[in-house]
Each structure stands twice: as C-alpha cells, then as structure tokens.
PyMOL commands that place a pseudoatom at each C-alpha (Angstrom):
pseudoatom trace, name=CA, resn=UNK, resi=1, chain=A, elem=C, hetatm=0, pos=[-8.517, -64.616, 11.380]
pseudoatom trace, name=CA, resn=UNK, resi=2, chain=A, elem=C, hetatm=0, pos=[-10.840, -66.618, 12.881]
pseudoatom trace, name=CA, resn=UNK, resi=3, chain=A, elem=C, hetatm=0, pos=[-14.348, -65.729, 14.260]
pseudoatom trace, name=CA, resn=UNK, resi=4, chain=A, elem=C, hetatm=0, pos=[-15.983, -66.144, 18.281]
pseudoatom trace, name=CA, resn=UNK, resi=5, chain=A, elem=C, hetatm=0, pos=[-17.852, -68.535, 16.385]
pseudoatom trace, name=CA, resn=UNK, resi=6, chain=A, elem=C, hetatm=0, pos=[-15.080, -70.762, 15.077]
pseudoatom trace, name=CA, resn=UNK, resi=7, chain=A, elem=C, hetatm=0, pos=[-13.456, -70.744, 18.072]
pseudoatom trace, name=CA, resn=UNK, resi=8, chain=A, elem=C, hetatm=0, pos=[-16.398, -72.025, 19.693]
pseudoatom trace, name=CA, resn=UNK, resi=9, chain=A, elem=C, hetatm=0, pos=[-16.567, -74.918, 17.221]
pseudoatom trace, name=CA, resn=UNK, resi=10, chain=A, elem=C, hetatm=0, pos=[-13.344, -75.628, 17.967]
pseudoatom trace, name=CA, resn=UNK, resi=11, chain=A, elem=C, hetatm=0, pos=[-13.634, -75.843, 21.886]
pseudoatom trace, name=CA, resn=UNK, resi=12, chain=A, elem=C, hetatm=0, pos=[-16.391, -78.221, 21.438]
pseudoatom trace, name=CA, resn=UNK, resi=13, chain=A, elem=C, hetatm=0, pos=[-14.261, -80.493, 19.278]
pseudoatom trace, name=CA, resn=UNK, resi=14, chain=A, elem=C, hetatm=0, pos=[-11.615, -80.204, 21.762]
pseudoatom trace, name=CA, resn=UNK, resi=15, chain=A, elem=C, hetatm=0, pos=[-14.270, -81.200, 24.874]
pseudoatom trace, name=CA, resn=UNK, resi=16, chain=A, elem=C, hetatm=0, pos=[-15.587, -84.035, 22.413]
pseudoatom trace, name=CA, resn=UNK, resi=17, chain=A, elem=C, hetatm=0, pos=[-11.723, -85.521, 22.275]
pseudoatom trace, name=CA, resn=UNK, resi=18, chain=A, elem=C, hetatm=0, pos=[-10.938, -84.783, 26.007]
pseudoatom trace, name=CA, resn=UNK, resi=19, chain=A, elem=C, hetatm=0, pos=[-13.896, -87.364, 26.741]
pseudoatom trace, name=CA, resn=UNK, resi=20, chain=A, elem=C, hetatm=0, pos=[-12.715, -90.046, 24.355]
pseudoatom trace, name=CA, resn=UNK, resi=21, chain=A, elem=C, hetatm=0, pos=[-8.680, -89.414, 24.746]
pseudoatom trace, name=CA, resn=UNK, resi=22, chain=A, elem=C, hetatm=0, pos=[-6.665, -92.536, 25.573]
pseudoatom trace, name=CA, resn=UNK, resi=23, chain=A, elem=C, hetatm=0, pos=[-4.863, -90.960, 28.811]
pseudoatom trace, name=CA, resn=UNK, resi=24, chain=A, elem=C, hetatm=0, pos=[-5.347, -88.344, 31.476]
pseudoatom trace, name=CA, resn=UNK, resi=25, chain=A, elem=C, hetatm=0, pos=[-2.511, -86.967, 30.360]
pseudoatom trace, name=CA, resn=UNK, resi=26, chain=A, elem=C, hetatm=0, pos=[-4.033, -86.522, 26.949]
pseudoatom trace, name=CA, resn=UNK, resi=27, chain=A, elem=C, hetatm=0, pos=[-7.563, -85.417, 27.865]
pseudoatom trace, name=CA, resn=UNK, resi=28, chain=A, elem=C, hetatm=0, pos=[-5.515, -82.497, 30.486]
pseudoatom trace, name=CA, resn=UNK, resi=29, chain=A, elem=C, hetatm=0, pos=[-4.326, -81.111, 27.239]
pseudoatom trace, name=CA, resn=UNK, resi=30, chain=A, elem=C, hetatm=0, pos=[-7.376, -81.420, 25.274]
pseudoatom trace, name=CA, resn=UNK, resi=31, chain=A, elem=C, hetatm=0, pos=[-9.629, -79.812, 27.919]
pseudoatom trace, name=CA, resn=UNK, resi=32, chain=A, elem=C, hetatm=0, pos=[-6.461, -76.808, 28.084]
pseudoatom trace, name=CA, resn=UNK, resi=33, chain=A, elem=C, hetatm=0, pos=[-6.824, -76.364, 24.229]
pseudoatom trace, name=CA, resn=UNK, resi=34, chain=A, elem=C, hetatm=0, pos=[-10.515, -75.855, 24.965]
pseudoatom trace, name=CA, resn=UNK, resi=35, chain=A, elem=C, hetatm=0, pos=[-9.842, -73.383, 27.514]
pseudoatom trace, name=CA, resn=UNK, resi=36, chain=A, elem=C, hetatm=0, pos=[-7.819, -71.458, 24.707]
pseudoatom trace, name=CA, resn=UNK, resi=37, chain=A, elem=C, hetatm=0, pos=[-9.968, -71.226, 22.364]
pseudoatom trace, name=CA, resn=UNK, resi=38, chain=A, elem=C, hetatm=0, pos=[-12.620, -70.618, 24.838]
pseudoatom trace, name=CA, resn=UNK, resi=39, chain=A, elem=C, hetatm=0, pos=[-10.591, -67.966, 25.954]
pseudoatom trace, name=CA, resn=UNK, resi=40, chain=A, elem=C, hetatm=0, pos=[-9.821, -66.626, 22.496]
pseudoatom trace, name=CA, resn=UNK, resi=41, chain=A, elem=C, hetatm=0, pos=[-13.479, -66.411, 21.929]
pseudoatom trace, name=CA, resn=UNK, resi=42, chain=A, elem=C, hetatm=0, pos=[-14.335, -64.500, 24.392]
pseudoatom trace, name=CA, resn=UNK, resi=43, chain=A, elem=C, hetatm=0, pos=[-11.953, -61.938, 23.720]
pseudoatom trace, name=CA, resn=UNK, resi=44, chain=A, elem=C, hetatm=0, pos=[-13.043, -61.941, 19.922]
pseudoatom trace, name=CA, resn=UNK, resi=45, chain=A, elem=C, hetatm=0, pos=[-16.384, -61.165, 21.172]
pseudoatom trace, name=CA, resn=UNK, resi=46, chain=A, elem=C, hetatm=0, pos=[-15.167, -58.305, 23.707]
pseudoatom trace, name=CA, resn=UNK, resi=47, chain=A, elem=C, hetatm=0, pos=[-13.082, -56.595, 20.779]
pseudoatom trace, name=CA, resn=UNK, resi=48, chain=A, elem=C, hetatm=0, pos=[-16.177, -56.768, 18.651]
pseudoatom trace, name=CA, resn=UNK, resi=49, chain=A, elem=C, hetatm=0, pos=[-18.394, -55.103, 21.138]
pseudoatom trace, name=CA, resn=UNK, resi=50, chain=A, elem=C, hetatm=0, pos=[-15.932, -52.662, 22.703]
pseudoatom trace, name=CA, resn=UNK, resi=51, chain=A, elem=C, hetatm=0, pos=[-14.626, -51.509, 20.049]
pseudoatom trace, name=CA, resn=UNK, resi=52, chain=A, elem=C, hetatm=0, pos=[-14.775, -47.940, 20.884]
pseudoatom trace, name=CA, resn=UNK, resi=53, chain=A, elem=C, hetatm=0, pos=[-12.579, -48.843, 24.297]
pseudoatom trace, name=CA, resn=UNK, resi=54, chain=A, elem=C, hetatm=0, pos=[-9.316, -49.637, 22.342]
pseudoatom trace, name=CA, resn=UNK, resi=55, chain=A, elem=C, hetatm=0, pos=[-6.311, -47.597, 21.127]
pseudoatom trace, name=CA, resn=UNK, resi=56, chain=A, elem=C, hetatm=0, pos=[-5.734, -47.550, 17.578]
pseudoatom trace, name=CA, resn=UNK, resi=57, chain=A, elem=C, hetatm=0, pos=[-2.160, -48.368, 16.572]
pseudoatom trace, name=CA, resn=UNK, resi=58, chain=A, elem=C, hetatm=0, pos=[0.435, -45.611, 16.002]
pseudoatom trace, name=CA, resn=UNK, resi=59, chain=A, elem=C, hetatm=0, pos=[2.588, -45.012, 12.700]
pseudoatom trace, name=CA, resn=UNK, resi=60, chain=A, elem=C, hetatm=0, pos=[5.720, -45.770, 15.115]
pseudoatom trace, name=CA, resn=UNK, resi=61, chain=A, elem=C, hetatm=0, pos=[4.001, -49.274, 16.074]
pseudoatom trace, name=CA, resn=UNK, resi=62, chain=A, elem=C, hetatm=0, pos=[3.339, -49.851, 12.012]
pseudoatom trace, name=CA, resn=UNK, resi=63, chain=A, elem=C, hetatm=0, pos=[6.752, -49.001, 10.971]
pseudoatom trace, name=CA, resn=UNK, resi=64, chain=A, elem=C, hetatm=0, pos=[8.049, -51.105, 14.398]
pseudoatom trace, name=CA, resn=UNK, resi=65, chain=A, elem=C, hetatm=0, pos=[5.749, -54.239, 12.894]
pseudoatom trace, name=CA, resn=UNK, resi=66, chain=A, elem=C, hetatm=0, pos=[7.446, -53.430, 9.240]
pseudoatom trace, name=CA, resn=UNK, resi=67, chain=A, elem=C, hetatm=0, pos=[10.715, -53.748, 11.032]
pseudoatom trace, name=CA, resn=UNK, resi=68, chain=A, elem=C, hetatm=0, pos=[9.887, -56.793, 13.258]
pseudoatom trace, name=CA, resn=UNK, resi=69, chain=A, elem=C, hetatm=0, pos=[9.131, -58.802, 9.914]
pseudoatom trace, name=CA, resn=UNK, resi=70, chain=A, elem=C, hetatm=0, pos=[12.603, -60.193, 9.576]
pseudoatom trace, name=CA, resn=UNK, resi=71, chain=A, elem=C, hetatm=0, pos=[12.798, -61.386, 13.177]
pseudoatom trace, name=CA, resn=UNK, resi=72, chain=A, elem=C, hetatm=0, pos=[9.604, -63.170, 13.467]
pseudoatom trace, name=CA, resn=UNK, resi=73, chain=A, elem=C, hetatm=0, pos=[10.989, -64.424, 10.096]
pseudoatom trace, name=CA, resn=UNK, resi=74, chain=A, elem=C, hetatm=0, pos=[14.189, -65.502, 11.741]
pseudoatom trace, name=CA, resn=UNK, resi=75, chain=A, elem=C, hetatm=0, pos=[12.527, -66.847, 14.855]
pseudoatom trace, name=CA, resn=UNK, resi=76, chain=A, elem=C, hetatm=0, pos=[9.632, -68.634, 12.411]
pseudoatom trace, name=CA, resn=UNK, resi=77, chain=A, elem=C, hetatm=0, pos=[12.833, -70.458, 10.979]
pseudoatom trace, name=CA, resn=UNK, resi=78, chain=A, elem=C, hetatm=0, pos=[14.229, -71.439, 14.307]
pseudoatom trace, name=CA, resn=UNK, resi=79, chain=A, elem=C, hetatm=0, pos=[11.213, -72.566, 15.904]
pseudoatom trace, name=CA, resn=UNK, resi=80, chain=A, elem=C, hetatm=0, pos=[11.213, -74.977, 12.085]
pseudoatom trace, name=CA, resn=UNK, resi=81, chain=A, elem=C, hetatm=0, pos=[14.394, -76.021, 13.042]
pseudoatom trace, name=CA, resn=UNK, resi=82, chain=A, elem=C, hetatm=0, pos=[13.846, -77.389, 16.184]
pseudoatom trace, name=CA, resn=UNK, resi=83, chain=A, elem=C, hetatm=0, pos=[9.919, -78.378, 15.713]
pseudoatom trace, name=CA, resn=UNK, resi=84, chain=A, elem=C, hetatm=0, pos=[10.389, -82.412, 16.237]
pseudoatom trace, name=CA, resn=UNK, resi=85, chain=A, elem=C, hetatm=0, pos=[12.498, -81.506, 19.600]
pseudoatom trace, name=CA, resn=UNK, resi=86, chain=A, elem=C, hetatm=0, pos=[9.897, -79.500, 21.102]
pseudoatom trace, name=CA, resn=UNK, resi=87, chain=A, elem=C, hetatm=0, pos=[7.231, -81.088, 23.560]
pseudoatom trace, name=CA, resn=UNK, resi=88, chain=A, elem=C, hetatm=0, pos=[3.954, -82.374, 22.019]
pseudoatom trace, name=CA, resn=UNK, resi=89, chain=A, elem=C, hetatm=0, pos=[1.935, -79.825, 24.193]
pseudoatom trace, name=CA, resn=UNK, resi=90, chain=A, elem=C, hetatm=0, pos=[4.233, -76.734, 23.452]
pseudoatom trace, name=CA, resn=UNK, resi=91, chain=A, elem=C, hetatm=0, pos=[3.907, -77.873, 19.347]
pseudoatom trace, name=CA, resn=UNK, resi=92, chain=A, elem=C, hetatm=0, pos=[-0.053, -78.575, 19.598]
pseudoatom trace, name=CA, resn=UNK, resi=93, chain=A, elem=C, hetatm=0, pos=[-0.162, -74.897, 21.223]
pseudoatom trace, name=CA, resn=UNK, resi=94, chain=A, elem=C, hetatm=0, pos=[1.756, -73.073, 17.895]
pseudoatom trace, name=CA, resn=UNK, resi=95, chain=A, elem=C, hetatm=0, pos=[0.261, -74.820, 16.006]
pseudoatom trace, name=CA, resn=UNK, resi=96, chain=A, elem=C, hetatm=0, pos=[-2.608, -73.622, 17.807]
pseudoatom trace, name=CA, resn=UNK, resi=97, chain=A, elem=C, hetatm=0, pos=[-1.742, -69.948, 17.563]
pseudoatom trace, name=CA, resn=UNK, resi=98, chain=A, elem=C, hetatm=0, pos=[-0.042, -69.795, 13.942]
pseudoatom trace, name=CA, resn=UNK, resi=99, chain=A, elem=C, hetatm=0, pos=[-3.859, -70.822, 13.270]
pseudoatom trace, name=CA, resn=UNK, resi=100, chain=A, elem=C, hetatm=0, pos=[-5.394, -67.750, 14.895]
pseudoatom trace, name=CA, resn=UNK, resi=101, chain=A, elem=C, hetatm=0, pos=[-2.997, -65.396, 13.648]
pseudoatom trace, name=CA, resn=UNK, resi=102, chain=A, elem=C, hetatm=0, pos=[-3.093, -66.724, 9.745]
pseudoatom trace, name=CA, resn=UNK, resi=103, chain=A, elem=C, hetatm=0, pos=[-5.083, -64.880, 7.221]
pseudoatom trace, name=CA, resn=UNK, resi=104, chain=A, elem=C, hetatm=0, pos=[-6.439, -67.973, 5.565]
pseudoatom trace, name=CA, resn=UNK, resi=105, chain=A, elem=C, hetatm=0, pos=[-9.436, -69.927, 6.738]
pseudoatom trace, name=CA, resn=UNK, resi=106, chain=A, elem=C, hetatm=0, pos=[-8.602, -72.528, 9.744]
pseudoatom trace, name=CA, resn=UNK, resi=107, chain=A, elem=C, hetatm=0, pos=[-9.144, -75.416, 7.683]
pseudoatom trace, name=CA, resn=UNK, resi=108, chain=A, elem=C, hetatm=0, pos=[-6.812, -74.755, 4.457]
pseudoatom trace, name=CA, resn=UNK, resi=109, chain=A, elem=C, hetatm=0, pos=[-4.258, -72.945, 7.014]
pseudoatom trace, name=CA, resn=UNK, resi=110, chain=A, elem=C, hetatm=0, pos=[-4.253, -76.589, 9.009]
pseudoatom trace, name=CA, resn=UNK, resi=111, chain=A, elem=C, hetatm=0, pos=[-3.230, -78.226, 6.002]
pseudoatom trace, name=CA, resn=UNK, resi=112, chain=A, elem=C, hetatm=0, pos=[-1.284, -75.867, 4.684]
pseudoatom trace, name=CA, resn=UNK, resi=113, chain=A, elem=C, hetatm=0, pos=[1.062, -75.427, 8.430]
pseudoatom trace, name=CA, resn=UNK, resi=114, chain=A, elem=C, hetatm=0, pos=[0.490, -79.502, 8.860]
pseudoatom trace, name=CA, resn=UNK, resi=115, chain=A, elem=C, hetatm=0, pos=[2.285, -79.820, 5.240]
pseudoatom trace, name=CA, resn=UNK, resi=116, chain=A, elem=C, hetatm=0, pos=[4.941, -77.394, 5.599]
pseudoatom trace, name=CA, resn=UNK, resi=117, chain=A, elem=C, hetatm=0, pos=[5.705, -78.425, 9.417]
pseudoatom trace, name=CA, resn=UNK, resi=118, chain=A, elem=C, hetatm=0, pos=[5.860, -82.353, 8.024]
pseudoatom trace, name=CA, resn=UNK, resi=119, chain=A, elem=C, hetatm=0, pos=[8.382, -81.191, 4.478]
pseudoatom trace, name=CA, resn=UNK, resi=120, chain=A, elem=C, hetatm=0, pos=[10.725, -79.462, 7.193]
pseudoatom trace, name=CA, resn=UNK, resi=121, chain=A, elem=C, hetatm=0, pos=[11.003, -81.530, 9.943]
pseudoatom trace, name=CA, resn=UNK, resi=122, chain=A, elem=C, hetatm=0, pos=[14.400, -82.817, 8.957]
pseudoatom trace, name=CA, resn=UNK, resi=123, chain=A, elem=C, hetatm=0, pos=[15.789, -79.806, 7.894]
pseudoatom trace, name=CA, resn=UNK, resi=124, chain=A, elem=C, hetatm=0, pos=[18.746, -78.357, 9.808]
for i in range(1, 124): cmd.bond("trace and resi %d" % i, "trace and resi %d" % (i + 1))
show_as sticks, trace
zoom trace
C-alpha cells in the first residue's frame, strides 16, 4: 500500500501534467487525479496519527472479507470484460485505485495492471 509520501509524489506529477496537458478537458482530469491522491494522503496521514481513534475489525467482518473474495473476483472479471467500453476518466480512476489497494510497490503494480489490462482487452 502506498505511503502519504507517495501519494504526494504522485499529486505533484499529476499538477506537473495538468499544466502541460493538450486540452482543458484533459488538464480537469489531471488536476481531479491530484485531488485524489491529495486526498488519499491526507487520510494516510490521519490513520497514522489517530490511530488510537479507529475500530479494529471484527472476526464477522474477516470471515465477511473471506467470503466477499469470490465476488470482487467476479466483479474484477467483469469490470476486464468491459475495460475498453468504459470512459477514459472512469478507467484512469481504477486504475487509480487498484494501485492504492495492491500490495506491491506502485511502480511494478503499474506495469504489472498496465500489462494485464492491455493482454485482456479483447477478451469476452
């Protein structure tokens, strides 16, 4: 999972390409990935400092996440499925948030969800 830090890195590179983008449609969605990750930032750093504010999961939530595998499985595939139909904005944001979520670095996960996303693109 990423750190405050990374995200960071990655808002700036956002703000960099939402001054050079070729559209204002294009630098809009730049300067709203920024916002995410600024966002996501943030919160990393309020987790990490209130730590003693949140509720620790239950062994009914655990067993519920066991469960839950197979359907974020099953909607993982369908989302696969119908990757090249969805909007540019709504794909740049998964692939966005598969990022945070992943337990590899950000820079091998990129590849690694760029590759996959490109080998299944066609498949039905």
């Amino acid at each position: 999972m990423p750190t405050a830090q990374q995200y960071r890195m990655k808002a700036a590179e956002y703000a960099a390409l939402a001054e050079t983008a070729g559209s204002a449609s294009e630098s809009r969605e730049f300067r709203a990935l920024e916002r995410n990750c600024t966002s996501l930032a943030a919160n990393k750093e309020w987790l990490a400092s209130n730590d003693s504010q949140t509720v620790p999961a239950s062994p009914e939530v655990d067993h519920a996440r066991g469960q839950g595998g197979q359907i974020l499985r099953c909607l993982g595939a369908a989302v696969i499925m119908r990757w090249t139909t969805l909007p540019k904005k709504l794909r740049r944001e998964l692939f966005e948030y598969a990022e945070s979520v992943g337990d590899l670095q950000p820079p091998e996960l990129e590849g690694e969800i760029a590759r996959f996303l490109h080998e299944h693109k066609d498949d039905a």
